[in-house]
C-alpha positions in Angstrom: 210.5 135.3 98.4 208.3 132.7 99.7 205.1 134.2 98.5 207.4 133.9 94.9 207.8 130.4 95.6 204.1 129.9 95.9 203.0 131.5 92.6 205.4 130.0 90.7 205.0 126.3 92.4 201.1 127.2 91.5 201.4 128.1 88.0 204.1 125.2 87.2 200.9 122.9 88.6 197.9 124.0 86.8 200.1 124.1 83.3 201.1 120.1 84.1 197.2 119.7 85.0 196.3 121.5 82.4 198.7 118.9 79.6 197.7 116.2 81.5 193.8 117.0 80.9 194.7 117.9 77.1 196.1 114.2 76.6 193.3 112.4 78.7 190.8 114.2 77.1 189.1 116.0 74.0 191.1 119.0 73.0 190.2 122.1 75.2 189.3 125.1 73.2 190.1 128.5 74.5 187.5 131.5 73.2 186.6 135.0 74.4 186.5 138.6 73.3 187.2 141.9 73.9 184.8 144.6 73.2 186.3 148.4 74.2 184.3 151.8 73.2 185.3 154.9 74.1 182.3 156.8 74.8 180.6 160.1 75.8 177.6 159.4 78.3 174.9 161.9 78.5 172.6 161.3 81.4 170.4 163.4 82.6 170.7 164.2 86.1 174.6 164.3 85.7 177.5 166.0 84.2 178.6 164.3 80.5 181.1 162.0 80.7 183.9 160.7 78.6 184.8 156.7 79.4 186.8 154.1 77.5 184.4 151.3 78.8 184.3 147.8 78.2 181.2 145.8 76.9 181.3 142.2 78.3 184.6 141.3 77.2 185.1 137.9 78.4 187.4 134.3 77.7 186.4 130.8 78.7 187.5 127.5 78.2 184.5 124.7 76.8 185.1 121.1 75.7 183.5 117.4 75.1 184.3 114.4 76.1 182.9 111.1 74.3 181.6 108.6 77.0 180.5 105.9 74.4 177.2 104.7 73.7 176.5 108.0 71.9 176.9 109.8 74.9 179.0 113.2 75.4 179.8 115.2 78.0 180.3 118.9 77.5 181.0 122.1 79.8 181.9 125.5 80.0 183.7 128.2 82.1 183.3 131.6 81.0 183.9 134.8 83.1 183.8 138.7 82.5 186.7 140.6 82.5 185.8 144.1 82.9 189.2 146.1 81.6 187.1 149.2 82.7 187.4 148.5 86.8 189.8 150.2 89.2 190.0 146.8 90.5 192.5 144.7 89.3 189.9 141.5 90.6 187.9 142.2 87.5 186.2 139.0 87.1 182.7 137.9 86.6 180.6 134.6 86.6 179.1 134.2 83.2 177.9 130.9 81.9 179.6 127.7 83.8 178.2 124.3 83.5 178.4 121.1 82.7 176.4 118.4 81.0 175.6 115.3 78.8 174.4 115.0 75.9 173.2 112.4 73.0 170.0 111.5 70.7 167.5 112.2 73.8 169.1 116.1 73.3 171.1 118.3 76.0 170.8 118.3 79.5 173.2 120.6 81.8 173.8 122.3 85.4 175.2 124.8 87.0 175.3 128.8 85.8 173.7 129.7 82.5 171.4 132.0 80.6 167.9 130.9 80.7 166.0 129.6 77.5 164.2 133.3 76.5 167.5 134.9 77.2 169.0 132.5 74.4 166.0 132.5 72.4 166.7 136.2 70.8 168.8 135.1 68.7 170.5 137.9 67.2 168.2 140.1 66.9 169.7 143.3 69.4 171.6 144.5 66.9 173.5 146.6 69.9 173.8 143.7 71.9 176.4 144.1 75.2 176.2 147.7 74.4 174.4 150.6 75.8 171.8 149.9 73.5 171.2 146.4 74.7 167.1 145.3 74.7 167.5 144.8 78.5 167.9 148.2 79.6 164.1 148.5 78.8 162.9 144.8 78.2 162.9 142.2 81.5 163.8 138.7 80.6 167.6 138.7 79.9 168.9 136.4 82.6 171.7 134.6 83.6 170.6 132.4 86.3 173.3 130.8 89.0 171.4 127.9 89.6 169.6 126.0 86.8 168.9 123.0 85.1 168.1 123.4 81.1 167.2 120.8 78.8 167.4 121.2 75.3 166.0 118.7 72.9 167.5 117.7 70.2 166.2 119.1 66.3 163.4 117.6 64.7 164.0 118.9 61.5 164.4 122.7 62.0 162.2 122.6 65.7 163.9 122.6 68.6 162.4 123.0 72.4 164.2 123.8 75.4 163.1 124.6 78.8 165.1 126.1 81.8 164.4 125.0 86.0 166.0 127.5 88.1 165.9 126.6 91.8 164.2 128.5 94.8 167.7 128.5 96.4 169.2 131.3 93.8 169.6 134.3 95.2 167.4 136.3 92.4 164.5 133.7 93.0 163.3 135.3 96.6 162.2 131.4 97.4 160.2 130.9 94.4 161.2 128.0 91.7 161.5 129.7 88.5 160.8 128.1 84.8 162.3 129.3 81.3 160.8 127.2 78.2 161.0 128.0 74.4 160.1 126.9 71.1 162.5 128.1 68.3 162.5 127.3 64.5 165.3 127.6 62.4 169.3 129.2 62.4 169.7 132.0 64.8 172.4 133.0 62.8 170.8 132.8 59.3 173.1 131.0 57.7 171.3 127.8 57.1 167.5 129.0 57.2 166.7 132.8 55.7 164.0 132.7 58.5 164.7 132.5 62.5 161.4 132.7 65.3 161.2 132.1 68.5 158.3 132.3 71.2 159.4 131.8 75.0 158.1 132.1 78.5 159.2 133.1 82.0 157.1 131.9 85.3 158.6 133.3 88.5 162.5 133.9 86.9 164.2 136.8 88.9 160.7 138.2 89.9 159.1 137.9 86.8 156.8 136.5 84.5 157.4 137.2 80.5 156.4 136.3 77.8 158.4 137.1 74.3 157.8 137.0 70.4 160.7 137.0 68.3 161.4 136.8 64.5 164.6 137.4 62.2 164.5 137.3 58.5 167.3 137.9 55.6 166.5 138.7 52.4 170.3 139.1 50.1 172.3 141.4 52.5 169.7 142.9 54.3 168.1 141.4 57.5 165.2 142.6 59.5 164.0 141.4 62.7 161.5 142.3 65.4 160.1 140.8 69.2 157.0 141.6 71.3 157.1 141.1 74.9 154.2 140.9 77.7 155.5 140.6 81.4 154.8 141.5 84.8 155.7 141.3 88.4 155.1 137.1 89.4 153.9 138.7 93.1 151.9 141.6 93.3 148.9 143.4 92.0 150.5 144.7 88.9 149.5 144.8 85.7 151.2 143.6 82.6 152.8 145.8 80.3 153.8 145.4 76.9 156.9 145.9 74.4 158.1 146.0 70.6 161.1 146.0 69.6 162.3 146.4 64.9 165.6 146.1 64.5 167.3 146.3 60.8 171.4 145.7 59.1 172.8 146.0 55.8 175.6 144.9 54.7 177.8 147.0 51.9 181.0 145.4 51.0 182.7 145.4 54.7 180.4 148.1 56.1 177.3 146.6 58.4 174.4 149.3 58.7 172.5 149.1 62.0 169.5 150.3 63.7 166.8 149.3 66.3 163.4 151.0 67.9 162.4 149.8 71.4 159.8 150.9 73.4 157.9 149.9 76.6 154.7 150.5 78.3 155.4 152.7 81.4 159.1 152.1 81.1 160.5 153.9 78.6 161.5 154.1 74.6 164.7 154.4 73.1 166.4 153.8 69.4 170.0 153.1 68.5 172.1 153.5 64.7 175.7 152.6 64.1 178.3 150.9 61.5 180.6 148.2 62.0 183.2 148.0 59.8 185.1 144.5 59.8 188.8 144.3 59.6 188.7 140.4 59.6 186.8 137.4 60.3 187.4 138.2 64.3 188.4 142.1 64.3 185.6 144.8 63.2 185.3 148.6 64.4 182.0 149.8 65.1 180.8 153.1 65.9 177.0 153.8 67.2 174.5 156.8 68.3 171.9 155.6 71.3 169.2 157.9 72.5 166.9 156.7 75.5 163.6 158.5 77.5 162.7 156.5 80.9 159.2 157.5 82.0 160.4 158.3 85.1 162.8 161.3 84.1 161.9 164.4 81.4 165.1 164.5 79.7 166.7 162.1 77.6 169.8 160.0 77.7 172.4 160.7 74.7 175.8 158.1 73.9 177.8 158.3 71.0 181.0 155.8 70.7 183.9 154.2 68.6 185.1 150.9 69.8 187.0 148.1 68.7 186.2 144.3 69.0 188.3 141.2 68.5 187.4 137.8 69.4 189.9 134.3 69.6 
């Protein structure tokens, strides 16, 4: 009965917080997605699997506040909610920070994706998916500790750069730093051309360096990256990547593919279809083959899955 008490004494207090915050401040917008597949998984080494598996659904909260003298404060709390997990504790850091902004650009702290994971754009076609460019490509993190500065456009240039400090635990004592140059609208919408060249030193063990380009052309956009990296300690060598990716849209229907290989990692390729219901609601299936260097057989997955996003 007490324990009762206590949630509902709990829950009464963060909804008055949470009114009180809404009339101090900026309006606080609530956003996320789910992404659900059900799936068969074809490793080798292991029996075939069937799973209904979840592709980093996630909700957050984000908001601004205006501080005068053309100043704004901004943050964001995002988590992962993996509907997959036997655990009913099925949440996940993703991005949180906070930060000001104004002419000078954007400067924030606190959990976020580094500058070369951001500078893709879109062009993973089969991004959050099994097909994702990091199951072959190094580069895509999501650093707990960071500082990022992003500097405001100058025309359609913008340059940002990433500090991530030697006390994250992925860093092994080393400070680590993200910096990119992009041109144009990752989304396409405003430019018909998006590029993007970025560099790791010492981030999660790594040094990378990445080409990326997106173009659209009517309904059909094409898009491609190269990648250098290697281990920051060590003796290794560098190794290098490509990555093509193509869509195409007919009516509703999205038509997707991608080719990604890697020097002494592996190669892999991906098609699908989404089909979209409404703005936020699509259905997608896809067909992902993958051959690691280090095994002789390859790794099939075929899916259907649903997304919707608020």
């Amino acid at each position: 009965m007490m324990n009762a008490f206590c949630k509902t004494l709990l829950a009464t207090a963060i909804a008055t917080a949470s009114i009180a915050s809404a009339q101090a401040a900026d309006p606080l917008t609530v956003y996320g997605k789910l992404n659900v597949t059900v799936q068969n998984n074809d490793e080798s080494g292991a029996d075939s699997v069937t799973s209904v598996q979840s592709n980093a659904s996630r909700f957050g909260v984000k908001g601004d506040y205006d501080l005068g003298n053309s100043l704004t404060a901004f943050y964001t709390v995002e988590y992962e909610v993996a509907t997959d997990s036997s655990s009913s504790t099925n949440f996940k850091a993703r991005n949180q920070f906070v930060g000001v902004k104004g002419d000078f650009g954007a400067i924030s702290v606190g959990r976020n994706d580094t500058l070369m994971k951001g500078s893709q754009g879109h062009v993973d076609q089969f991004n959050d998916l099994i097909g994702d460019l990091k199951y072959l490509f190094k580069g895509d993190n999501r650093m707990a500790q960071t500082v990022t500065y992003l500097s405001p456009a100058m025309g359609e240039v913008r340059f940002g750069a990433t500090y991530v400090a030697d006390a994250d635990a992925s860093q092994n004592g080393d400070n680590g730093f993200s910096s990119a140059l992009m041109y144009g609208d990752a989304s396409l919408k405003r430019t018909a051309v998006y590029a993007a060249i970025a560099y790791d030193s010492k981030v999660s063990g790594y040094d990378v360096l990445r080409a990326t380009m997106q173009a659209k052309m009517g309904d059909f956009k094409l898009g491609g990256m190269y990648q250098q990296q290697e281990k920051s300690e060590g003796d290794s060598n560098s190794i290098n990547g490509y990555l093509v990716s193509a869509a195409y849209d007919v009516n509703a229907v999205t038509l997707k593919a991608q080719y990604q290989d890697m020097d002494d990692t592996g190669s892999g390729w991906s098609v699908g279809a989404d089909y979209k219901l409404a703005k936020p609601t699509k259905l997608f299936a896809f067909y992902t083959s993958r051959s690691m260097d280090v095994n002789t057989d390859r790794d099939n997955y075929i899916g259907i899955g649903l997304e919707h996003k608020f």
